[in-house]
C-alpha positions as a Markdown table, in Angstrom:
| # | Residue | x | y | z |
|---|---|---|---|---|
| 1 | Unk | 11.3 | 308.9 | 93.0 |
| 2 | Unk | 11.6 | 310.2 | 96.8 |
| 3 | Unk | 12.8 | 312.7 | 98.2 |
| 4 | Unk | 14.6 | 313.9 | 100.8 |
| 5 | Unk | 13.7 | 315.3 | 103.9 |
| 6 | Unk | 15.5 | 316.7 | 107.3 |
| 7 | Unk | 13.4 | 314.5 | 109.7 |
| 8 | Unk | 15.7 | 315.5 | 112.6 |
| 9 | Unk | 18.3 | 318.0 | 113.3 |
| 10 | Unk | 21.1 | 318.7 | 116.1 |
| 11 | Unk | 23.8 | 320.6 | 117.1 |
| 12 | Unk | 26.7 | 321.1 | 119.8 |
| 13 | Unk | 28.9 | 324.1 | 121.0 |
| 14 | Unk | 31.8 | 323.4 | 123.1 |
| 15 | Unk | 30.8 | 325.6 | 126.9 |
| 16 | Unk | 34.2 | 327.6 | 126.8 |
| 17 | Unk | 33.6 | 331.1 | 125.0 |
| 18 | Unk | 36.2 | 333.1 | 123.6 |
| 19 | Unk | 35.6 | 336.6 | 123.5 |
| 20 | Unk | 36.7 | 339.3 | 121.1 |
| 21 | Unk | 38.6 | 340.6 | 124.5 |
| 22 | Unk | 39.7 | 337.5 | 125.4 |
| 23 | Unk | 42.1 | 337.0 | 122.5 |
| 24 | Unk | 43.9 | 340.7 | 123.1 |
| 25 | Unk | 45.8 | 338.5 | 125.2 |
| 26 | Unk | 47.4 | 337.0 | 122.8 |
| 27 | Unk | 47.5 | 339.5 | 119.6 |
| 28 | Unk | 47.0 | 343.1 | 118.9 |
| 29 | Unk | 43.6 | 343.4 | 118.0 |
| 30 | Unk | 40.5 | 344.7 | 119.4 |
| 31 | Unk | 36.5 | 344.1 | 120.0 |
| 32 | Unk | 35.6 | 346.6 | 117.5 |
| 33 | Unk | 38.7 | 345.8 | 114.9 |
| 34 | Unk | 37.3 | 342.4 | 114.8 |
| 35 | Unk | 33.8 | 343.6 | 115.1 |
| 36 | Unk | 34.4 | 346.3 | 112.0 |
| 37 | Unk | 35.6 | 343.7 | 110.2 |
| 38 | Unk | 33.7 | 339.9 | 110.7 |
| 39 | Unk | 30.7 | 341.1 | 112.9 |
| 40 | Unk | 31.9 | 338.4 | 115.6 |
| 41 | Unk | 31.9 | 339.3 | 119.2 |
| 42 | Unk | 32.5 | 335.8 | 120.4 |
| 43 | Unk | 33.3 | 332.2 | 119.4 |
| 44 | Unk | 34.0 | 328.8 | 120.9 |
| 45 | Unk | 36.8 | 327.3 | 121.5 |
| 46 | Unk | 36.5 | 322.6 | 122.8 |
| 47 | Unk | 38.5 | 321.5 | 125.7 |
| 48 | Unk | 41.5 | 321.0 | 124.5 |
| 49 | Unk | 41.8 | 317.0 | 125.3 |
| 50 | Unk | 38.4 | 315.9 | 125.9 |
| 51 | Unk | 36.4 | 317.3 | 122.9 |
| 52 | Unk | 37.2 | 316.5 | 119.4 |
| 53 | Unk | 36.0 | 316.6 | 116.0 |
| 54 | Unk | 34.2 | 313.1 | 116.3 |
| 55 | Unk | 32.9 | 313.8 | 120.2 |
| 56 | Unk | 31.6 | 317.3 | 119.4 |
| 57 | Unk | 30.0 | 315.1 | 115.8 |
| 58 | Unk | 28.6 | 312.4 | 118.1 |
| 59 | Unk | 26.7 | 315.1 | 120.3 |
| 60 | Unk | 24.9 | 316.5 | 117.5 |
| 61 | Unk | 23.9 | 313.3 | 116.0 |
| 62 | Unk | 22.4 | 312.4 | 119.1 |
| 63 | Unk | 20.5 | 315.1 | 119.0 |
| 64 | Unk | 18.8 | 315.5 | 115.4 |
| 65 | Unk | 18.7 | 311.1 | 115.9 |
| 66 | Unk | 16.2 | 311.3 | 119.1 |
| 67 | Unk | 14.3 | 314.1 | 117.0 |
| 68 | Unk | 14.0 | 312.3 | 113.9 |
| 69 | Unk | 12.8 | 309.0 | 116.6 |
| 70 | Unk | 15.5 | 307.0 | 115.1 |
| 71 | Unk | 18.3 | 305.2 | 117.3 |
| 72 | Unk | 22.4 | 304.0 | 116.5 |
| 73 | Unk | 20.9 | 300.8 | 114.7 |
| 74 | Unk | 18.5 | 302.6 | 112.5 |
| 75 | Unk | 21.2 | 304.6 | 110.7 |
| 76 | Unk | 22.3 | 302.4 | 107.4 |
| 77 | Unk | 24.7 | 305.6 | 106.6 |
| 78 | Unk | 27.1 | 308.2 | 107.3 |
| 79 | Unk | 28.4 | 311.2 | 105.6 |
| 80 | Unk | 30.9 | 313.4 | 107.8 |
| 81 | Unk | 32.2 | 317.0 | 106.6 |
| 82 | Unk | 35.2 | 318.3 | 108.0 |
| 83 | Unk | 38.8 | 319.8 | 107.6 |
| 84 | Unk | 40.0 | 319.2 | 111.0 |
| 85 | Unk | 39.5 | 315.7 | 111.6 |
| 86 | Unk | 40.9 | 313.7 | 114.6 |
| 87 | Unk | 43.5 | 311.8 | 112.6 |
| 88 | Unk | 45.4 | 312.4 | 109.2 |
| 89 | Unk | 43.8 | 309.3 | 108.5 |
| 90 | Unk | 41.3 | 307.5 | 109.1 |
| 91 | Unk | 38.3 | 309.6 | 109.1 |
| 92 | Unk | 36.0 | 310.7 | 111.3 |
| 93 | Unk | 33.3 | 308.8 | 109.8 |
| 94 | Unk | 34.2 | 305.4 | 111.2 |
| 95 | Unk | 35.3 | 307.3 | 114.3 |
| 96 | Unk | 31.7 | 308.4 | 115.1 |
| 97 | Unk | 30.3 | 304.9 | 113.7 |
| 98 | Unk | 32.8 | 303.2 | 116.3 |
| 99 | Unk | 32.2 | 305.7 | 119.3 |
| 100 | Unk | 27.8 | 305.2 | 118.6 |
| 101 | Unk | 28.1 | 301.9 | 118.3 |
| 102 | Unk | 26.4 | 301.5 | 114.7 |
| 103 | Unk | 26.3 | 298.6 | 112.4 |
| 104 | Unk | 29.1 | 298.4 | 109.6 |
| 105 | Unk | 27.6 | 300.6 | 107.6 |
| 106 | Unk | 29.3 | 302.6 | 105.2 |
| 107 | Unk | 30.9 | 305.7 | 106.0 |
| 108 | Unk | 32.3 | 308.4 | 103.5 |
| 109 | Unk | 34.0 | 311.6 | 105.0 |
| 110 | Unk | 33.6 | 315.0 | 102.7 |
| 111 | Unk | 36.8 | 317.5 | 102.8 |
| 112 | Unk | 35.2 | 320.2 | 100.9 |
| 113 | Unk | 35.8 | 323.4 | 104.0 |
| 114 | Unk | 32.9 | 325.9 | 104.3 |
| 115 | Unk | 31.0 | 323.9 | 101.3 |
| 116 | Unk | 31.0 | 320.9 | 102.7 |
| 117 | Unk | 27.9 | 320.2 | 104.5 |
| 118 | Unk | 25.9 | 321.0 | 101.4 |
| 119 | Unk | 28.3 | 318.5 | 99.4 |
| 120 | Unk | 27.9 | 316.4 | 102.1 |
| 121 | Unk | 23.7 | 316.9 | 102.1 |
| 122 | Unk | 23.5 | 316.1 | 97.9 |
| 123 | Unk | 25.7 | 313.0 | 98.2 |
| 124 | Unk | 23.2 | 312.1 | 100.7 |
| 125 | Unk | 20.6 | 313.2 | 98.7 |
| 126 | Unk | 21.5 | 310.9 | 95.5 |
| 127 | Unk | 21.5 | 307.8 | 98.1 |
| 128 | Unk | 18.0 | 309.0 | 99.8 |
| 129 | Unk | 16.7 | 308.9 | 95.7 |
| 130 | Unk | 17.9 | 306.3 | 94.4 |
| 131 | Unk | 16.2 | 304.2 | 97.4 |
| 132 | Unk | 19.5 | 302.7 | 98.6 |
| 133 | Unk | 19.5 | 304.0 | 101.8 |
| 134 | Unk | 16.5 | 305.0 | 104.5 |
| 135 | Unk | 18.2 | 306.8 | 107.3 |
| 136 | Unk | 21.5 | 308.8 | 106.4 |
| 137 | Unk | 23.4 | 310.8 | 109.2 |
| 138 | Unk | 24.9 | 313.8 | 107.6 |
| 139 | Unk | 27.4 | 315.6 | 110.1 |
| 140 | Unk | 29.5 | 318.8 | 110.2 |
| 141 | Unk | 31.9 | 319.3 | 112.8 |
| 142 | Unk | 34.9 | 321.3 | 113.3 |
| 143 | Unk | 37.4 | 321.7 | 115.9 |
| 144 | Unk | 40.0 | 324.8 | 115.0 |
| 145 | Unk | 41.1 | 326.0 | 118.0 |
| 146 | Unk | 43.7 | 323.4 | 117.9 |
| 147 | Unk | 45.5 | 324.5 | 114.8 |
| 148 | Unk | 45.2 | 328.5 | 114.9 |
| 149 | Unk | 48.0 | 331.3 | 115.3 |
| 150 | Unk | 46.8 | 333.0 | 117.9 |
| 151 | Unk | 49.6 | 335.8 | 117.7 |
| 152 | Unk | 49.5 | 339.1 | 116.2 |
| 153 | Unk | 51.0 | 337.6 | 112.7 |
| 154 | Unk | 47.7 | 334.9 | 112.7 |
| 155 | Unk | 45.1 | 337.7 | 113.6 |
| 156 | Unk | 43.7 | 338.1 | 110.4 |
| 157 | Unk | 42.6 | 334.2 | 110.1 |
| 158 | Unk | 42.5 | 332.8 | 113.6 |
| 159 | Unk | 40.0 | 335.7 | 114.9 |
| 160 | Unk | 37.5 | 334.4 | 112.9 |
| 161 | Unk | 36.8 | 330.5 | 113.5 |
| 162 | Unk | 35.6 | 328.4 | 116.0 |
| 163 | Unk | 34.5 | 325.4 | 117.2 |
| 164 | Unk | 31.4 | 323.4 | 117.0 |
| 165 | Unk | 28.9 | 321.3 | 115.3 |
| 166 | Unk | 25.7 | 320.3 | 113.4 |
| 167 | Unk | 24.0 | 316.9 | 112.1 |
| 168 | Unk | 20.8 | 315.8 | 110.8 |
| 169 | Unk | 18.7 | 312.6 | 110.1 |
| 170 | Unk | 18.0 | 312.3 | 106.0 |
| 171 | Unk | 14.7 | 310.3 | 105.1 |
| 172 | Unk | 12.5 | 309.5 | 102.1 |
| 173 | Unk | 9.5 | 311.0 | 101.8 |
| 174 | Unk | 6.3 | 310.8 | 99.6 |
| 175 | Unk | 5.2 | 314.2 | 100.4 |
| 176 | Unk | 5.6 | 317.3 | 98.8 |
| 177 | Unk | 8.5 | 318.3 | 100.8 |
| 178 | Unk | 11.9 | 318.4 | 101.3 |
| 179 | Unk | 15.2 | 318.8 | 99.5 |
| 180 | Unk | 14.0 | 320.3 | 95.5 |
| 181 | Unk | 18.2 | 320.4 | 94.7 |
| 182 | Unk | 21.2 | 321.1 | 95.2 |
| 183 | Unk | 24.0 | 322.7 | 93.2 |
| 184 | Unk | 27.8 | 322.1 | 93.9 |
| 185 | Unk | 30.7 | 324.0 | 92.2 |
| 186 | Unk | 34.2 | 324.2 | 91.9 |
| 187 | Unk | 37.2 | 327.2 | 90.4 |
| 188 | Unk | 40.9 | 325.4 | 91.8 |
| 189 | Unk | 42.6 | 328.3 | 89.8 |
| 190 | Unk | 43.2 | 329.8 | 93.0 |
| 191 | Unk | 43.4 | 327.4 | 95.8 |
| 192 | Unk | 46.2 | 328.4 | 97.3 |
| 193 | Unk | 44.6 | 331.7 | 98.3 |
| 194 | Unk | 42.9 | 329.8 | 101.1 |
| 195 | Unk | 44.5 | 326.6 | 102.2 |
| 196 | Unk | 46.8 | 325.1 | 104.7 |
| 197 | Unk | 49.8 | 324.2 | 102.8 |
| 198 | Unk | 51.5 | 321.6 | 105.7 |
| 199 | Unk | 51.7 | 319.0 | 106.4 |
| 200 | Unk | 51.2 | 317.6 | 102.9 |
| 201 | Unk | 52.3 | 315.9 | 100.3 |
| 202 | Unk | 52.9 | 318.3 | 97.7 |
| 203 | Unk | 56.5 | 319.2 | 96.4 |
| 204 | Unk | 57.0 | 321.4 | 99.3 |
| 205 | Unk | 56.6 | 325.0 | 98.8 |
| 206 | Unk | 59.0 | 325.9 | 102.3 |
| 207 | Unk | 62.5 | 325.0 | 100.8 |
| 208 | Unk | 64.1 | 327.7 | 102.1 |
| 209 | Unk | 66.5 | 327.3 | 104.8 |
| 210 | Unk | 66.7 | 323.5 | 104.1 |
| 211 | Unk | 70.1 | 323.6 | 102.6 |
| 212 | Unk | 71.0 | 320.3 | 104.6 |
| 213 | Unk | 68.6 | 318.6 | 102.2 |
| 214 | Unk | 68.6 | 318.0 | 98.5 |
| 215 | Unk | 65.7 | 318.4 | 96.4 |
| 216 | Unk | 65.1 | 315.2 | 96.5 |
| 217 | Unk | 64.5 | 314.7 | 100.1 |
| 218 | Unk | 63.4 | 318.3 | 100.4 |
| 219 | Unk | 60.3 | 317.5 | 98.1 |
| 220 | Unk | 59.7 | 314.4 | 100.5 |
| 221 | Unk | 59.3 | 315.9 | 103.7 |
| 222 | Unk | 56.4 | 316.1 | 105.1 |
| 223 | Unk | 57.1 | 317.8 | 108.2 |
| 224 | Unk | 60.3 | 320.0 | 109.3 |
| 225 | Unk | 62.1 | 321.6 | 112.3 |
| 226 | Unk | 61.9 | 324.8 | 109.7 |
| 227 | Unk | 58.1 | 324.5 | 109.4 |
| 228 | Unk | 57.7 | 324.6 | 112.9 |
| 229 | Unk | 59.9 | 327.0 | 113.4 |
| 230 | Unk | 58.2 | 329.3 | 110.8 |
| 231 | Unk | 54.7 | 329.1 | 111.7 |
| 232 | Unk | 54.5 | 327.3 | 108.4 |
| 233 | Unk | 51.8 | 324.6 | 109.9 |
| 234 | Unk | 49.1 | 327.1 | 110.2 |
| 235 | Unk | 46.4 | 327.9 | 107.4 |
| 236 | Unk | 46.7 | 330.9 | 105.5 |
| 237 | Unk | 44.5 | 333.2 | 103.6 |
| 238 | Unk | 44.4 | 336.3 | 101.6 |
| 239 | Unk | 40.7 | 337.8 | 102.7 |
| 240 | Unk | 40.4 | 340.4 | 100.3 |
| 241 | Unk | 40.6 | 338.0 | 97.3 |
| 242 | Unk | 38.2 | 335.7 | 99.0 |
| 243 | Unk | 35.5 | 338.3 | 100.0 |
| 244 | Unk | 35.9 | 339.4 | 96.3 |
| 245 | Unk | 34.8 | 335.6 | 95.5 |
| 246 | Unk | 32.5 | 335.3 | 97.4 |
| 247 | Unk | 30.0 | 338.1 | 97.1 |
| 248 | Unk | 30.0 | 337.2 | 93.2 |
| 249 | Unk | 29.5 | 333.3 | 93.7 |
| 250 | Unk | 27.0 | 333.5 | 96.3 |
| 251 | Unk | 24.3 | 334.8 | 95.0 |
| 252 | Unk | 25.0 | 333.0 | 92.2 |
| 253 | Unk | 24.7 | 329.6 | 93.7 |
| 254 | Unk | 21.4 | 331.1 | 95.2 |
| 255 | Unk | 19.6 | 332.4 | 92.0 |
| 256 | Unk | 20.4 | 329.4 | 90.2 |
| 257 | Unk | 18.6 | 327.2 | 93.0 |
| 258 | Unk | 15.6 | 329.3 | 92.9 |
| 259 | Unk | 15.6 | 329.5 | 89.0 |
| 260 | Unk | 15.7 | 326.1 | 88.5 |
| 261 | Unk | 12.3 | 325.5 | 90.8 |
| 262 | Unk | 10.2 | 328.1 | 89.8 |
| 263 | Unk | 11.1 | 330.9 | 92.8 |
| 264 | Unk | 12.8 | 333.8 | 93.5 |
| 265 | Unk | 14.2 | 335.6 | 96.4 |
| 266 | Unk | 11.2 | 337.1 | 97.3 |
| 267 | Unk | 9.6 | 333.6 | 97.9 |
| 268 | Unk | 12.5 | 332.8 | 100.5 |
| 269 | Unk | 11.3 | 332.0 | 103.7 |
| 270 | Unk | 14.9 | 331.9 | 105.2 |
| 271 | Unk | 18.4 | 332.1 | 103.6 |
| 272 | Unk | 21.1 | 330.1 | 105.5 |
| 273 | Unk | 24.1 | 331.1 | 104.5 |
| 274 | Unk | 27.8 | 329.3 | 105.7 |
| 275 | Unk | 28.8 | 332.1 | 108.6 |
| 276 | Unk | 31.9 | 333.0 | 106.9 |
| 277 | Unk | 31.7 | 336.9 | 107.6 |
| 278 | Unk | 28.9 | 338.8 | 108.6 |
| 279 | Unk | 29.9 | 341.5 | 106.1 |
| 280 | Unk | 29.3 | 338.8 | 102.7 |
| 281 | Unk | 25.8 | 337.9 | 104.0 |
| 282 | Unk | 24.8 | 341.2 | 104.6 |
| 283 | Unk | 26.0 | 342.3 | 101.2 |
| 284 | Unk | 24.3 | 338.8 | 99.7 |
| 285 | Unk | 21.4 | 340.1 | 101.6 |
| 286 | Unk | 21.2 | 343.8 | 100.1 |
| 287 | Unk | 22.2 | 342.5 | 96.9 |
| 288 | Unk | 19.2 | 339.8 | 96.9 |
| 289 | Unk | 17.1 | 342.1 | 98.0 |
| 290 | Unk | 15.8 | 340.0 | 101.2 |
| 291 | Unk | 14.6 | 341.3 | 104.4 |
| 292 | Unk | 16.8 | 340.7 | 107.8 |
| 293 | Unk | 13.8 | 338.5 | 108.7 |
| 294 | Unk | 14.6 | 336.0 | 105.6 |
| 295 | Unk | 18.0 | 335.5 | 106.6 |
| 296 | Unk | 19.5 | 334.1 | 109.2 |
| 297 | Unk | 23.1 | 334.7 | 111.2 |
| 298 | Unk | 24.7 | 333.7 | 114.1 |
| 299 | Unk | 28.2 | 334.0 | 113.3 |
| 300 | Unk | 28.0 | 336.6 | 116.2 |
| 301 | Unk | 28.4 | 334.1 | 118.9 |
| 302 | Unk | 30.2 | 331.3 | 117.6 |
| 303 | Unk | 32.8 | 332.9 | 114.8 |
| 304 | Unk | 33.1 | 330.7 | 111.2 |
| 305 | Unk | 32.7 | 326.9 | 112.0 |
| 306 | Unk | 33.3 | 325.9 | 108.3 |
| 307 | Unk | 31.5 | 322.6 | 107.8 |
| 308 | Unk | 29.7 | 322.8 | 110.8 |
| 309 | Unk | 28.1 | 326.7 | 110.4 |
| 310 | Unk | 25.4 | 326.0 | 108.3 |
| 311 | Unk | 24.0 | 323.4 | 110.3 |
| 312 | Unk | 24.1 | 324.6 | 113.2 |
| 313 | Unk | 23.0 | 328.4 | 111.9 |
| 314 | Unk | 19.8 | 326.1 | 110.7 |
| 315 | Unk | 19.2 | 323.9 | 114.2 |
| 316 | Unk | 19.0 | 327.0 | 115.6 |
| 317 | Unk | 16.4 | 328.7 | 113.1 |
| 318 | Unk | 14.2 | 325.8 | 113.5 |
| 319 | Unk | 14.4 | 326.2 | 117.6 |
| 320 | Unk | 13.9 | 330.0 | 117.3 |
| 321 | Unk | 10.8 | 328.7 | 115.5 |
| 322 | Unk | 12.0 | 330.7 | 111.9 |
| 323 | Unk | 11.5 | 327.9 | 109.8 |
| 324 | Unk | 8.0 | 326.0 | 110.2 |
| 325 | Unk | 6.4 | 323.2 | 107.9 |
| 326 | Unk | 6.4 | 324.5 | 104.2 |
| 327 | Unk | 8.4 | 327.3 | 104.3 |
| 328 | Unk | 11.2 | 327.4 | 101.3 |
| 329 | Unk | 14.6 | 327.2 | 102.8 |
| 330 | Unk | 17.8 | 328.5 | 101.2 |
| 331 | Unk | 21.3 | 326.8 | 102.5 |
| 332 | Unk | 24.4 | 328.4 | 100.7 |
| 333 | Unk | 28.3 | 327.8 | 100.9 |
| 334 | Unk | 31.4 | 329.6 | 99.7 |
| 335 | Unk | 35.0 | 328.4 | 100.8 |
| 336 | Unk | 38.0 | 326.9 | 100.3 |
| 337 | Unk | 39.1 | 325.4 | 97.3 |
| 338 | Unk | 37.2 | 327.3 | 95.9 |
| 339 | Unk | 34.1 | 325.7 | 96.3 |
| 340 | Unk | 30.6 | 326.9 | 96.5 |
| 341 | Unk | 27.3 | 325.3 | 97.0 |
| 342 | Unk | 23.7 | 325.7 | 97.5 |
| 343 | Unk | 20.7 | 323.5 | 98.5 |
| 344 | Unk | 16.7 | 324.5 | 98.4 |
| 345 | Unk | 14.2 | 322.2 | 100.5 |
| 346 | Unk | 10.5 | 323.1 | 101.4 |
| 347 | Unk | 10.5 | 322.2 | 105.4 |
């Protein structure tokens, strides 16, 4: 049986960047407040009307394709994370197939937030070894800007993301190489702790104030004048539970990758973990043991990108020249849902 290996790998980052100063403007914050508390100075934020989700995925794709020597007609696949897509429906995934002009191949789009390029990377995985597919596009793109509060009541969430996004070219190979596993999990116990609630379909949870509605058609709406009016439409997030999470389940999801091939963290030539905060990697870090030189974070300069952070974090290693043929490479997730995920390859 194959396996898989990255055989190219891209990324994009819109040009406008967002300070820590830049959004005092808007709320009462600070550099070091938001410094103290997610180690990002900066972020970026797409054009508002010419850069989307899919544009922003189609730039990284073009990218790890021309490194990986294959072209639009070459790819028999796609697999698209994301949790801002253009549309409601459809997905992005026919979006980007339209706007490269691919063949009808198939094309599956992944909702699983920070986790979501490594889900997307195993589905694409199981394809690559089971031989039913040569050349699979795995993509992670997110555009956020358009959906955060940027008032002093959204600080605590909407200081944190940003915009951007990562791709790479999946191939078989007969070499002893590439992607050794991957390891998905799921708790939905508390998944309202980090989730945009509207628009949905759920039996709405914002009743109040809709006393010109019965339950009936109160439960049915999808959108409201009250939502809006409310800041109900934007996502919310209790941080302290989810740092809590996080710092348990991520070296979790790591140990158990190494474990189940024979390493440990010492053998780690770099840890990629999802840029969620720079305060969980560096405890994942100390708590693992590793080195700053086995780890690797840029959440710095482009704030929490959700699907697309982990690969653009490893584009960027591989550029930087951190990750070389052979070395063992770590790619963890913790997010939304919750979820969690982790993948090991040898480069």
């Amino acid at each position: 049986m194959p396996r898989s290996v990255i055989a190219g790998i891209g990324m994009y980052v819109p040009s406008q960047v967002v300070t820590n100063e830049d959004l005092t403007k808007y709320m009462e914050t600070s550099d070091a407040w938001i410094q103290e508390r997610t180690g990002i100075k900066e972020r970026r934020f797409a054009h508002r009307t010419e850069e989307t989700t899919t544009t922003m995925g189609v730039e990284a794709a073009k990218m790890a394709m021309k490194r990986a020597g294959v072209n639009a007609e070459d790819i028999d696949f796609i697999v698209f994370a994301t949790l801002s897509p253009d549309y409601y429906f459809p997905g992005c995934g026919v979006l980007l197939q339209r706007a490269m002009k691919m063949k009808e191949i198939g094309a599956l789009d992944v909702r699983n937030q920070c986790s979501g390029f490594i889900y997307a990377l195993s589905v694409a995985d199981q394809f690559i070894r089971s031989g039913m597919y040569k050349n699979i596009l795995v993509v992670g793109s997110e555009k956020h800007s358009f959906g955060l509060d940027l008032t002093t009541r959204g600080r605590n969430v909407s200081v944190i993301f940003g915009d951007g996004a990562g791709a790479v070219v999946l191939q078989p190979t007969e070499e002893d190489r590439g992607l050794l596993s991957t390891h998905l999990h799921s708790d939905g116990s508390e998944a309202e702790v980090l989730a945009m609630y509207n628009p949905g379909t759920h039996a709405n949870h914002w009743k109040e104030g809709l006393a010109d509605f019965d339950e009936a058609e109160a439960a049915q709406m999808f959108m409201s004048h009250n939502m809006i009016d409310k800041a109900q439409l934007f996502p919310n997030m209790d941080g302290q539970t989810v740092f809590k999470k996080a710092v348990v389940k991520f070296p979790e999801v790591i140990l158990e990758a190494l474990n189940q091939n024979g390493y440990k963290p010492s053998d780690l030539s770099l840890l990629v973990p999802h840029q969620a905060n720079l305060r969980i990697s560096q405890f994942v870090q100390h708590k693992l043991g590793l080195s700053d030189e086995q780890v690797y974070n840029n959440i710095q300069r482009y704030g929490n990108t959700t699907a697309a952070s982990i690969p653009i974090a490893l584009c960027e290693a591989w550029q930087e020249g951190r990750i070389k043929k052979g070395d063992l490479v770590c790619l963890a997730a913790f997010g939304s849902g919750f979820t969690w995920a982790s993948a090991l390859l040898k480069w």
